[in-house]
N, C-alpha and C positions, 0 to 999 in steps of 0.2 A: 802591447796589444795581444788579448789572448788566442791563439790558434783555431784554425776551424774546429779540431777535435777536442779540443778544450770547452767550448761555447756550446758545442753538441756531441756532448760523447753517444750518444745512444741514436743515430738518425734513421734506422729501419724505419718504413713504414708502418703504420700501427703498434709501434711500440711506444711507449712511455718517453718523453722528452724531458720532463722534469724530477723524474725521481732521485734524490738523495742514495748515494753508494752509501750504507750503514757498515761492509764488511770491506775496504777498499783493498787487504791483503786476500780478500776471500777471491775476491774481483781479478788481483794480477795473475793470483794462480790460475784459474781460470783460462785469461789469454796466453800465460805462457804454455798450457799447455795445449793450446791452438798453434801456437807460434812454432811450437819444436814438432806437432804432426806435420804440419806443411817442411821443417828444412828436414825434417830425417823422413820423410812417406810422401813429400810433394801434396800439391794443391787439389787434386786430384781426391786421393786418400782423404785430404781435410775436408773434403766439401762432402763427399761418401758423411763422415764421422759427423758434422755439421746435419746432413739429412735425417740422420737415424736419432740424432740428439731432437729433433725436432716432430720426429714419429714418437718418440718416446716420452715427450712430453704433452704431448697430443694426448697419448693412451693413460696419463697421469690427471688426463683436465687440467693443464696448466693451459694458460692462453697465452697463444703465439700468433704473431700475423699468418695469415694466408699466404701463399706464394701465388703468384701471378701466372706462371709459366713453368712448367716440368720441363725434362729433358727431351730432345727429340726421339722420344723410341715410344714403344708402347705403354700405355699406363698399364694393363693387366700382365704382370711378371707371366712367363712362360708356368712357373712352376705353381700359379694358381688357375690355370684355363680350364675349365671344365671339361666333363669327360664327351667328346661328341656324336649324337648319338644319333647322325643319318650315314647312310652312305654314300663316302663320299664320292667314291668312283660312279656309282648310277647318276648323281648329283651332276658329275662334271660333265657326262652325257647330255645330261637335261641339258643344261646350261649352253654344253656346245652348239646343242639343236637352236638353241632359242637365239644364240648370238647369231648364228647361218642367218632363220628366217626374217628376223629384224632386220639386216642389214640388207637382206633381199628386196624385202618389202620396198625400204625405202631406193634401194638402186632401179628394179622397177618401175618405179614411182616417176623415175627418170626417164624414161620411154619414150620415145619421140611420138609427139603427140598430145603429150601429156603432160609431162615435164610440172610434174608441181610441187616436187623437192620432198626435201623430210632432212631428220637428223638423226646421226648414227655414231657419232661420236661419243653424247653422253651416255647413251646406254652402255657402250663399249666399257667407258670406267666404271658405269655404277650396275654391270649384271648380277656380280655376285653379291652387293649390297641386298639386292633384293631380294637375288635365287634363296639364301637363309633365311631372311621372312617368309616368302612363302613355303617354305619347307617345316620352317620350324616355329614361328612365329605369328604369321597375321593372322589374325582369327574372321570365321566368316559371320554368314548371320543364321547361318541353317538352323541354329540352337534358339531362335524365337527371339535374338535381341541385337542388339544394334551391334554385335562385335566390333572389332578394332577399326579404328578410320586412320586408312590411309592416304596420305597425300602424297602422291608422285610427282617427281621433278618431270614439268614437262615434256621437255625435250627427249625426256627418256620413253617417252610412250609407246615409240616402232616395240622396242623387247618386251613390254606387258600383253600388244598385241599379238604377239609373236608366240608367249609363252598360252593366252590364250587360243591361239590355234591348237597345239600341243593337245591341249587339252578337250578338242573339238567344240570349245565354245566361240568357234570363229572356223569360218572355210576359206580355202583359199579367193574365192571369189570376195571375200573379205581383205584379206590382205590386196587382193590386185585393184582394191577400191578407195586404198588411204588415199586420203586431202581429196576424195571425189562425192562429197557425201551428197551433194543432186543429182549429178549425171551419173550416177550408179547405184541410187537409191531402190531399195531398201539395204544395199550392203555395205554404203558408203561409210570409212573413218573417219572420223575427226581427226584434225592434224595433233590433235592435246588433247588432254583432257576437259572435256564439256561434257558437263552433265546434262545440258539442251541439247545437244545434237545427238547425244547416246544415253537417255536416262534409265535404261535399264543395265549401262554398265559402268559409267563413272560416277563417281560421288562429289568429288571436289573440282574445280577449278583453278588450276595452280601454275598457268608459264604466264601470265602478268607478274612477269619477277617482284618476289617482297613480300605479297601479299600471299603464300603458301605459309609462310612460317606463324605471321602473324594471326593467321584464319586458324591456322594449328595450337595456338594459344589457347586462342578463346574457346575453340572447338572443347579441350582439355578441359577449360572452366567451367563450361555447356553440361560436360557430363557429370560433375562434381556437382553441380546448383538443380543438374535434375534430379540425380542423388537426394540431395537436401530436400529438398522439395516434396519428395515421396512420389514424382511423376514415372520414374522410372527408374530399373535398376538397371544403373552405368556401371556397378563394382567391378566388373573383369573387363570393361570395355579400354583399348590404351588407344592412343594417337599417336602415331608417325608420320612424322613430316620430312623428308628426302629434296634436300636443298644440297642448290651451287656453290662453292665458294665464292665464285665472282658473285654471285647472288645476294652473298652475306652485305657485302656492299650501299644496296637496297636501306634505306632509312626505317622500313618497316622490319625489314627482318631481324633487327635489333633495338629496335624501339621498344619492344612491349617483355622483355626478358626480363625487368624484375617484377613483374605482376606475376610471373609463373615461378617463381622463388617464393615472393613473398605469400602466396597462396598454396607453395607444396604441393605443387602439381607432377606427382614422383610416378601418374599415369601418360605422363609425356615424354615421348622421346625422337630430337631430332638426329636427324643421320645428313651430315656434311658432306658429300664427295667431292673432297678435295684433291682435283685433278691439275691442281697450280694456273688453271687458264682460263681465262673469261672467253667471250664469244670469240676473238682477235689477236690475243695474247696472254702473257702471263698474268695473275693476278697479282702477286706481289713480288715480280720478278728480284730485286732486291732487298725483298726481306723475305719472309716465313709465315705464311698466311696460316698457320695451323698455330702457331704460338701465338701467333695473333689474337685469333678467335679465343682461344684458351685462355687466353689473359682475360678477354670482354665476357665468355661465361661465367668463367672462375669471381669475376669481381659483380657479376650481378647474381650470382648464388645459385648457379647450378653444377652441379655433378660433371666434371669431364673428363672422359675417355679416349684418350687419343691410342687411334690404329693406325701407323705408320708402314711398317715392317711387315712383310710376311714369315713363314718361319725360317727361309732359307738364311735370316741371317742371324736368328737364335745362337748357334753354334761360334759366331764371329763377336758377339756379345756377350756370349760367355766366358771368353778367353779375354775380354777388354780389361785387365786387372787394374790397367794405368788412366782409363779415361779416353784415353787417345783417340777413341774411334767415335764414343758419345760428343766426343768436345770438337770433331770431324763434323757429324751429322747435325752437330750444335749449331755450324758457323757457316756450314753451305747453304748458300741463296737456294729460293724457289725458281730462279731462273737456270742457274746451274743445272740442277736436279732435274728441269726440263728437260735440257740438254744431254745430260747421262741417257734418257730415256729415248733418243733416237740415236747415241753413240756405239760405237762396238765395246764387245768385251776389255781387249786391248788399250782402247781409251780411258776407260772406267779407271782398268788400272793404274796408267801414267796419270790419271791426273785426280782422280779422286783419293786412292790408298798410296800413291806415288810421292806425295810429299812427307811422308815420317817414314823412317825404316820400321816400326814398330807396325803398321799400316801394313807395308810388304810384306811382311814379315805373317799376316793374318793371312792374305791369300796366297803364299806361297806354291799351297799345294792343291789351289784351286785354275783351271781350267779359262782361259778367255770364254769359252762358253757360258760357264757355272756363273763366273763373276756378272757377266750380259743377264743374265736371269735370275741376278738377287732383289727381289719386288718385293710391291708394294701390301701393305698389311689390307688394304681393302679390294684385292684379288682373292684372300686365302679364307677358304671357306670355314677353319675351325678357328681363326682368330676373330673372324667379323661374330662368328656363335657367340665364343666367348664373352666379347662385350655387349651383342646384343642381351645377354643372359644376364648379365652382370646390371645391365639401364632396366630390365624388369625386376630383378632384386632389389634397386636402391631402393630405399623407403625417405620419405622427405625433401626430397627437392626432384625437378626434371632432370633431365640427361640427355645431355650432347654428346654424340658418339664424330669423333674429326677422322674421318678415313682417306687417308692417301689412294691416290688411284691414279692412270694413266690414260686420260681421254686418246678414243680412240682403242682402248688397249685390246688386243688381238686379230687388229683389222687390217697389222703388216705395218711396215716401214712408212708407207706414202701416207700410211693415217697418226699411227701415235705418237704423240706428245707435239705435234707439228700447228703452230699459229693458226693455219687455214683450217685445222680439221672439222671449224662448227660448218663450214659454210660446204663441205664435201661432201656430197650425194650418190655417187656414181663410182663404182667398182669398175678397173679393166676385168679385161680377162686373166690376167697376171697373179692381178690381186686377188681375184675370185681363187684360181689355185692355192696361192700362197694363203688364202685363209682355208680354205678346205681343209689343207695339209695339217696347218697347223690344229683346226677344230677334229680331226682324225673322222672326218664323215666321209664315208662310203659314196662320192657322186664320183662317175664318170667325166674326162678331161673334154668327151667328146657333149656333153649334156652341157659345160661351161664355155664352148667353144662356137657355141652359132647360137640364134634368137635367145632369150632372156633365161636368166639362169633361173635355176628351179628352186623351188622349196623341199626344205626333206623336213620328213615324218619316220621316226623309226617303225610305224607300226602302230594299233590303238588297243596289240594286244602285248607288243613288247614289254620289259620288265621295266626300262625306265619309264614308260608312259604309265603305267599302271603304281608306280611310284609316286609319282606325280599326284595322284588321284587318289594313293590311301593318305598321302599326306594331309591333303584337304581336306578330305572327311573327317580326317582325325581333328583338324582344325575347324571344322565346323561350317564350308562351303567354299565357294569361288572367290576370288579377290584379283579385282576390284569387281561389286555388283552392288546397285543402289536397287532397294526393293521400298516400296511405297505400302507399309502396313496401316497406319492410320486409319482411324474410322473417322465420317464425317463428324461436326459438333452440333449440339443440339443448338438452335440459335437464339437469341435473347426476347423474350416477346415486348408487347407492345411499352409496359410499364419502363424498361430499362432505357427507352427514349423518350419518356415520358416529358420530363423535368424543363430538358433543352427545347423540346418542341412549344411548348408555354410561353418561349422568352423570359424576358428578364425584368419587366415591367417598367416600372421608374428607374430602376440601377443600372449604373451603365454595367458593360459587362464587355471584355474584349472576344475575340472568336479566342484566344488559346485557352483564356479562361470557361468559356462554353466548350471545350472539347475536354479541359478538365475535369468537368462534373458527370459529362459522358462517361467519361473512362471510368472515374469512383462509383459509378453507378453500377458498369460495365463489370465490375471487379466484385461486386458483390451479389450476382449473378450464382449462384447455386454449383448451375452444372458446365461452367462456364469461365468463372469469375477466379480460378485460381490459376487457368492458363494464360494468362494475360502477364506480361513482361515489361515492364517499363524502364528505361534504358534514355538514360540521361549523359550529355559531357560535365558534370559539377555544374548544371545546371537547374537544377529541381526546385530550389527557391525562386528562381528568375521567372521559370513558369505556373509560378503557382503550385507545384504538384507536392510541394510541403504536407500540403495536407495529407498526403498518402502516409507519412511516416508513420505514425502511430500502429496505421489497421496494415499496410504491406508490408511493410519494415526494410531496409536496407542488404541484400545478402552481403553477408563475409564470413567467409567458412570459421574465422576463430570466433565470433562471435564480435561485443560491445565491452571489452578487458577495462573500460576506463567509465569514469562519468562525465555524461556528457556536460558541456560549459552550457548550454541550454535546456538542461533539464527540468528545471521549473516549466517551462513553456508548455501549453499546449499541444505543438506541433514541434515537440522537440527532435532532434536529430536519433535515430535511434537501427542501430545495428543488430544482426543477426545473424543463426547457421541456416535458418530454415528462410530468411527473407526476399522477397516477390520483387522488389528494386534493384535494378543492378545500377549502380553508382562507378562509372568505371575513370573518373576522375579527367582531366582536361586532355582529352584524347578522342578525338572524331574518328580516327582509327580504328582505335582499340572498342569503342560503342559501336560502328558499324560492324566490325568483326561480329562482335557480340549478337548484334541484329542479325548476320547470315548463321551465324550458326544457332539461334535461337529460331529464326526463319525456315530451318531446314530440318529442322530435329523429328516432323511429321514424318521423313523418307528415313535419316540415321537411325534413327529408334523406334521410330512406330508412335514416336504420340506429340501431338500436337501440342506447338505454342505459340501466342500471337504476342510477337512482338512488336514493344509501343516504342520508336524512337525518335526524341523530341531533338531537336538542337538549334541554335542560332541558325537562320536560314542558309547565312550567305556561307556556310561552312559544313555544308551538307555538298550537295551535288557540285559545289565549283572545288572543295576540299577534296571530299575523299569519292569522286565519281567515277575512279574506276574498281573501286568496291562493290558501288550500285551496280557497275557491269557485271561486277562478278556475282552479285548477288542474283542478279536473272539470269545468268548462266547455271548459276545450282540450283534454282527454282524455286528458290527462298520464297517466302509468301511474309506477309506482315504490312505494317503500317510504321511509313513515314512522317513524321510532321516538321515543318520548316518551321517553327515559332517566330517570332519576331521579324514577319516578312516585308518585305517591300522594302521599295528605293527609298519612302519619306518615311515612314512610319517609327525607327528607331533612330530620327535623326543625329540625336544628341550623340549617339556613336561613332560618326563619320564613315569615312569611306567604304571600309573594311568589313564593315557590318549593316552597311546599304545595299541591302539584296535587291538584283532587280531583274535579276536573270535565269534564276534557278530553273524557273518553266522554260525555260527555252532551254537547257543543258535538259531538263529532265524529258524536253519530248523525244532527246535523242533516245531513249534506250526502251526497246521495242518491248519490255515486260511491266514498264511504271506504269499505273494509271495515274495522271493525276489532277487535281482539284484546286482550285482556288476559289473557297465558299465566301461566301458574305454573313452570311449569317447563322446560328446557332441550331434551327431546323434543317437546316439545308446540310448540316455535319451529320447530324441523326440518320437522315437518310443514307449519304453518303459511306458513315461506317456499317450503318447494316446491309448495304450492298457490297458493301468489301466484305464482310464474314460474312455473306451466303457465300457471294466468289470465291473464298479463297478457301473456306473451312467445311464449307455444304455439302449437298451433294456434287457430282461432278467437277469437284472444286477445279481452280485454274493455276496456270504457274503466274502469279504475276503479285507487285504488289502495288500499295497503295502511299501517295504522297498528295500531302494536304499541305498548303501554305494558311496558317495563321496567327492571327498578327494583335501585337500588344496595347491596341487603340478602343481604349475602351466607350462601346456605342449602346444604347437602346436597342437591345436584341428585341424583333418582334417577335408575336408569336405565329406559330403555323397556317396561314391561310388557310380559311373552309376554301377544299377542292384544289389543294396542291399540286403541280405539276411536279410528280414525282418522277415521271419517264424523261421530262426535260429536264431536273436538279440532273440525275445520273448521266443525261447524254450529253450537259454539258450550256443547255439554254435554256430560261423559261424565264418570263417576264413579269416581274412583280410590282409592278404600277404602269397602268393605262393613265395617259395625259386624257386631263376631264376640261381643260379651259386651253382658249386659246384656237385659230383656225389655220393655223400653217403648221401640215403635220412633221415630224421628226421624229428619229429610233435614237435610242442612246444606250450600246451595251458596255458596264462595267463589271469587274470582278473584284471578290473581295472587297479591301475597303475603303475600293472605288464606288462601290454603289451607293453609299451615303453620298457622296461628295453628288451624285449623278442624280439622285431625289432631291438636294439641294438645287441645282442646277433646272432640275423640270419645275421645280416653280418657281422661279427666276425666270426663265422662258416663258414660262404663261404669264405671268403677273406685268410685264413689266416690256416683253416683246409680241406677245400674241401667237407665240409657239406651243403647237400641242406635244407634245414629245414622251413617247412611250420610253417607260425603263425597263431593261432587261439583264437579270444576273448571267452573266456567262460564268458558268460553276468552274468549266475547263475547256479552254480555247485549244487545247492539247487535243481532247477525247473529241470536241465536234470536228478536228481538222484529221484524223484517224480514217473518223469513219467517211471522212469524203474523201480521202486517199484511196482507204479498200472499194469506194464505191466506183470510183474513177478505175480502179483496178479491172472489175467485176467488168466493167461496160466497154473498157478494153479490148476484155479478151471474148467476149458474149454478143456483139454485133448484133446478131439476128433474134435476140431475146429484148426482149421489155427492156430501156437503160433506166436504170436503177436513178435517183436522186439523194444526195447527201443531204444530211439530217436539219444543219444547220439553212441550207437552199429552202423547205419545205418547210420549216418552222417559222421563218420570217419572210415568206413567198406574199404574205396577204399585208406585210406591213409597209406604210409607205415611208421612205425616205427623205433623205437622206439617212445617211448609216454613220454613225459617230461610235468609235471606239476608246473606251479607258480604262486604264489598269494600275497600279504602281509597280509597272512593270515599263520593261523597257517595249520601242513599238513592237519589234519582232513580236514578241509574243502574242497577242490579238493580232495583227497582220496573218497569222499561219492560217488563216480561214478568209482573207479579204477576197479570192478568184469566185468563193462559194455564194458569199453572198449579193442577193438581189437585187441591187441598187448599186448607187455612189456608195462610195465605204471609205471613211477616213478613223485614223486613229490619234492618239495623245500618249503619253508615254514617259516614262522616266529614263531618259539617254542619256547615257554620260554617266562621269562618278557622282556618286556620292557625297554628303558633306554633313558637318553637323551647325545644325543650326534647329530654329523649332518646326513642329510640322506645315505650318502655313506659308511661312517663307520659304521652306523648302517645294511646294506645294506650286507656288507661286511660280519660283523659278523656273520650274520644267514644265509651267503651264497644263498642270492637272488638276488643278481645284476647280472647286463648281463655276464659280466664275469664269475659268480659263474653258470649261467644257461648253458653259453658253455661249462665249465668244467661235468655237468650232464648231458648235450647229449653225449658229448664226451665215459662219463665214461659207458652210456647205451648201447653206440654205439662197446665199446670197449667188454662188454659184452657180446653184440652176435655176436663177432667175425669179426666185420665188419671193427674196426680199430685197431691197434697196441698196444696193454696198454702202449705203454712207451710213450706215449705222454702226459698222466694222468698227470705223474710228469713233463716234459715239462709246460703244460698248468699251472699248480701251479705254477710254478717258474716263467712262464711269466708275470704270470697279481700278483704277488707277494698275492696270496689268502689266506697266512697264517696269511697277515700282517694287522690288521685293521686298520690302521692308514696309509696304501698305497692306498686305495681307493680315490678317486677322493670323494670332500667333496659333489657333486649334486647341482643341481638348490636349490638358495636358493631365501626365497619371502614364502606369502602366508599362513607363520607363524599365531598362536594366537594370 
């Protein structure tokens, strides 16, 4: 039997497993001279000579696998670091000011009374990450354009504040007002970054761990496609995104790293601070979370830079001749390295360099102190330059920069590298000296010794504060400041809703496909029609929006390299650098990303885009809904559409894709408006009051979600004398009952209102019920504004009370009140206290299932049949008709039977 290395002599990854040895003497010389570097120069030297054989055939174009993982030290040799070109000593000043006020702020913060916490550990590792962006790197927007966008690691917020004091774009009344942003309003902080709560100072929204890095993506993409586009010049614009390691963790924050490979996105660069500890403990206590990460960059094709070291241990790595201390810093754990980092000098020794005399033998003539203070490469301000300098040089892929650092670091003993340090708020008096001492700032023992310590300012004419400030200028403004340049847009006239408001005549036609011919319409709009974004999961066929390909085309910065398998066709698949579709493949994610940073580009850059994003319903707001948070948290503006909505409507899919609840996840989030139209005029309306809102004058922060659904009906066309102010606020009733003398209301939405016009002449025909129908466009938007009303009447006692919208509209209608949706009840119930009568509902509860829509219809008792049997049963209730027809009416339309239902319009399907 032939041996493992017989059967595969060649088993490197990415190398060749079946090639043919043509020279097998060429082949042994080869290893024998592998074989005698390693017994006469050790393993050591061989793997050294194995590296440079692998540089050097790199620089021949010869292909060799990638390597997974470097050694633990720096990737930028000492002897190529660039020359640095601030001062560092003014620098370290700054710095030591801004760690002081940070950590003040939030001890402070602590105040009896008040007590509303903060964090002061992450800033601690990641200050000097930042202090050289802002010195030397992030650009503003002074220069008329959307400069660099940064995204800050939350947590780290207390030091951007802090640095902003410095700067007098924050007063101490500011600071003494973080986490109090009501009860100290107009000064109050935000605890993170919110660009709702402070839009004239943050731009992104980034401590929902994940969703920083990922929004950093797309962001990168956003400026590239605006690029293309010709909307805006992003050329010198970059993105940095300032992430956890524990963070990395996060499904998102590594979920979308080969789309910024495979796109070349060499304007991005993330910065890791890797401080080895999640909120509680280690992160990879027994392994190495920085080879980690390097391995997962490295294999989805980006650039990476690891800053490990600072320089104190240049000198100890240049004497490493044998390996001994790389193949040392190779094999110690992240938990270890924890540990060195609260141990003494003396321990370091015995047990870090204590084990090889060769080890000993390096620090011999070094000091327990020196040895205690050989750190980390993401403290040291000219190695963080260097790589940062080095991720704006690379051309072709983004760049990960992995910085070691010491959470907590200069905050003294009781904070660094210690388990508890996220959750450590409060400074003694101990520690307030012991960090003074060590930041070398001038306070008094007696100023740290009674009521709350103080903040220092060297002065706003000192030399490092005025450093500060040529820096910026030189860079182009303040950072972080979100500035809102945008001009209103001109808005589409009457013709651009022309089409929809017609109907559809004899064809049927579903509402996705009436919001499709909207938008094609929309897009062809003049002054208008090219800021429009359309943004799909690989789903553009399913809704019909095929048809776009042709006239918007698909963006991909390479272009269409191939012919398409569809090319004959009509509506063939067709790719672009300059194309108006972004196709961002099965990823709800990665397209919602796409939506905020398309959604926000009116504030990043100054010019407006409306973004259109379509996706299966039930994978929008119950998938990725705390994107939607984030997305009203940066003030995104744009348009939602749920396609394929509802409990019954895409039955054939079953559970998964049995939406029924989205409007009720969506009413939670206080910037969505949103809709559930029925018909094709009622969308017309609805989008051109979303773009006066959001793109007009006095636009708003908010956006827009529509649910429409794959059931193709008889779009009518527009009523003479439309209730347009009830389509937006949410009511207005599109058939009055003409036959029958027992009256009845019936509001449905969406595409319940068919089922609910079926149903009123059922009732007339057959019971002698009059029964008015009424489209409830958004059971969301009339139950809003009965909240604010309830609010208003509240707190105004002695003034006029106010009446909600939905009370007033149906105040003259008689009841009983029947609700129906394909929705679960919640939804229609958010308004049942408002309205004027008995009020009952119908509802799709429970899962989902596939089956056709009639039986499923059937099931949950929301078909027209099931809806007459509910006015019936309300009607019977208040004495108005007979109970014994109840069971009549069952036994008629056989309602116990699901499989007696009529199977429904079929078509329109996935």
């Amino acid at each position: 039997m032939a041996s493992g290395s017989d059967r595969n002599p060649i088993i490197i990854g990415g190398l060749p497993s079946q090639v043919p040895d043509f020279d097998p003497e060429e082949t042994q010389e080869w290893l024998d001279s592998l074989d005698a570097a390693v017994d006469e120069r050790g393993r050591e030297r061989a793997r050294y000579l194995m590296l440079r054989l692998i540089e050097r055939a790199r620089e021949k174009r010869v292909a060799v696998p990638e390597m997974r993982s470097t050694d633990y030290v720096n990737t930028i040799a000492t002897k190529d670091e660039p020359y640095f070109p601030g001062d560092e000593e003014v620098e370290r000043k700054v710095l030591n000011a801004t760690r002081w006020n940070a950590a003040v702020m939030v001890s402070r913060a602590q105040r009896p009374g008040i007590g509303v916490g903060g964090h002061i550990a992450t800033f601690g590792s990641s200050a000097s990450l930042y202090d050289v962006g802002f010195n030397h790197f992030f650009r503003g927007k002074d220069g008329g354009d959307g400069g660099d966008q940064v995204y800050f690691q939350g947590h780290a917020s207390p030091g951007i504040y802090a640095r902003a004091y410095l700067l007098d774009r924050l007063t101490e009344q500011h600071l003494d007002a973080f986490r109090q942003e009501k009860s100290k309003a107009p000064y109050g902080l935000s605890s993170y970054p919110h660009p709702r709560m402070m839009p004239d100072f943050w731009e992104f929204p980034t401590v929902s761990m994940g969703l920083g890095p990922i929004s950093a993506i797309y962001q990168a993409r956003m400026n590239r496609y605006l690029q293309a586009r010709g909307i805006a010049d992003t050329s010198n614009s970059r993105v940095y995104a300032f992430l956890g390691d524990g963070e990395m963790d996060e499904p998102e924050s590594l979920g979308q790293l080969a789309l910024a490979a495979r796109e070349g996105l060499d304007n991005l660069t993330f910065v890791v601070n890797c401080n080895l500890q999640r909120l509680d403990g280690p992160v990879r206590g027994n392994g190495k979370i920085m080879q980690e990460l390097e391995s997962q960059f490295r294999g989805a094709g980006w650039n990476v830079i690891k800053l490990v070291w600072d320089r104190s241990w240049d000198p100890l790595l240049a004497q490493d001749r044998d390996g001994v201390l790389v193949n040392k810093l190779n094999t110690t754990p992240d938990g270890q390295f924890q540990t060195y980092a609260t141990e003494t000098g003396a321990y370091i020794r015995d047990h870090f360099f204590g084990g090889d005399q060769r080890l000993r033998d390096m620090v011999s003539g070094m000091t327990d102190d020196q040895i205690l203070h050989l750190g980390r490469g993401g403290h040291d301000h000219r190695k963080i330059y260097a790589a940062y300098q080095a991720a704006k040089e690379h051309k072709g892929q983004p760049t990960v920069i992995l910085a070691q650092t010491i959470k907590g670091w200069m905050l003294g003993p009781s904070f660094e590298g210690r388990n508890a340090t996220h959750q450590m708020k409060k400074l003694t008096v101990e520690d307030l000296k012991r960090f003074r001492d060590r930041l070398h700032l001038p306070i008094p023992d007696k100023d740290l010794e009674s009521g709350l310590p103080p903040y220092y300012h060297p002065g706003r004419d000192s030399d490092e504060i005025q450093y500060m400030h040529d820096r910026r200028r030189e860079l182009g403004g303040y950072v972080p400041t979100r500035v809102v340049r945008a001009k209103p847009l001109p808005q589409p006239g009457d013709k651009a809703y022309a089409a929809v408001r017609k109907g559809s005549g004899q064809q049927q036609v579903a509402t996705t496909m009436a919001f499709v011919r909207l938008l094609k319409d929309l897009m062809r709009e003049k002054e208008i029609g090219k800021r429009f974004v359309p943004i799909a999961p690989d789903e553009y066929r399913t809704f019909g929006m095929d048809s776009l390909f042709p006239s918007a085309k698909i963006y991909n910065p390479l272009g269409q390299t191939y012919e398409s398998v569809d090319r004959d066709l009509l509506l063939s698949y067709k790719e672009s650098p300059t194309g108006q579709m972004l196709h961002d493949g099965i990823t709800e994610a990665g397209c919602t990303a796409s939506l905020i940073a398309a959604g926000s580009s009116y504030a990043t850059h100054g010019e407006h885009l409306i973004p259109i994003y379509v996706f299966y319903s039930m994978f929008g707001f119950q998938r990725t809904g705390d994107q939607f948070w984030q997305m009203g948290d940066q003030l995104a503006r744009g348009f939602v559409l749920g396609a394929t909505a509802g409990r019954t409507t895409l039955t054939g899919e079953g559970t998964q894709h049995a939406d029924g609840h989205s409007h009720l996840l969506a009413s939670t989030n206080p910037a969505c408006v949103a809709y559930d139209p029925a018909y094709g005029y009622e969308i017309a309306h609805i989008v051109r009051d979303g773009l006066r809102r959001m793109y007009g004058e006095n636009a708003e922060d908010v956006f827009y979600y529509m649910t429409v659904y794959n059931e193709p009906i008889n779009q009518p066309a527009e009523p003479e004398g439309v209730d347009v102010e009830g389509i937006l606020k949410g009511l207005h009733r599109v058939s009055v009952g003409e036959n029958g003398s027992v009256p009845a209301q019936i509001l449905a939405s969406g595409v319940a209102v068919p089922w609910a016009l079926e149903a009123q002449g059922i009732l007339a025909e057959e019971w002698g019920v009059k029964a008015d129908v009424w489209s409830a466009t958004s059971w969301n938007e009339l139950r809003r504004d009965a909240v604010d009303v309830e609010e208003h009447n509240l707190l105004h006692p002695e003034e006029e009370q106010r009446v909600p919208y939905v009370t007033t509209k149906l105040q003259g209608a008689e009841g009983p009140f029947l609700a129906v949706s394909d929705w679960m009840r919640s939804v229609p119930d958010q308004i049942a206290r408002w309205v004027p009568g008995t009020y009952q509902s119908l509802g799709g509860d429970g899962f989902g299932f596939a089956d056709t829509r009639g039986a499923a219809r059937r099931f949950f008792h929301i078909d027209a049949q099931s809806i007459v049997l509910g006015v019936l049963t309300e009607l019977a209730k208040a004495g108005k008709i007979d109970r014994s027809v109840l069971k009549q009416a069952i036994d008629r339309y056989q309602l116990l039977d699901v499989s007696a239902a009529d199977p429904g319009a079929a078509g329109g399907d996935a």
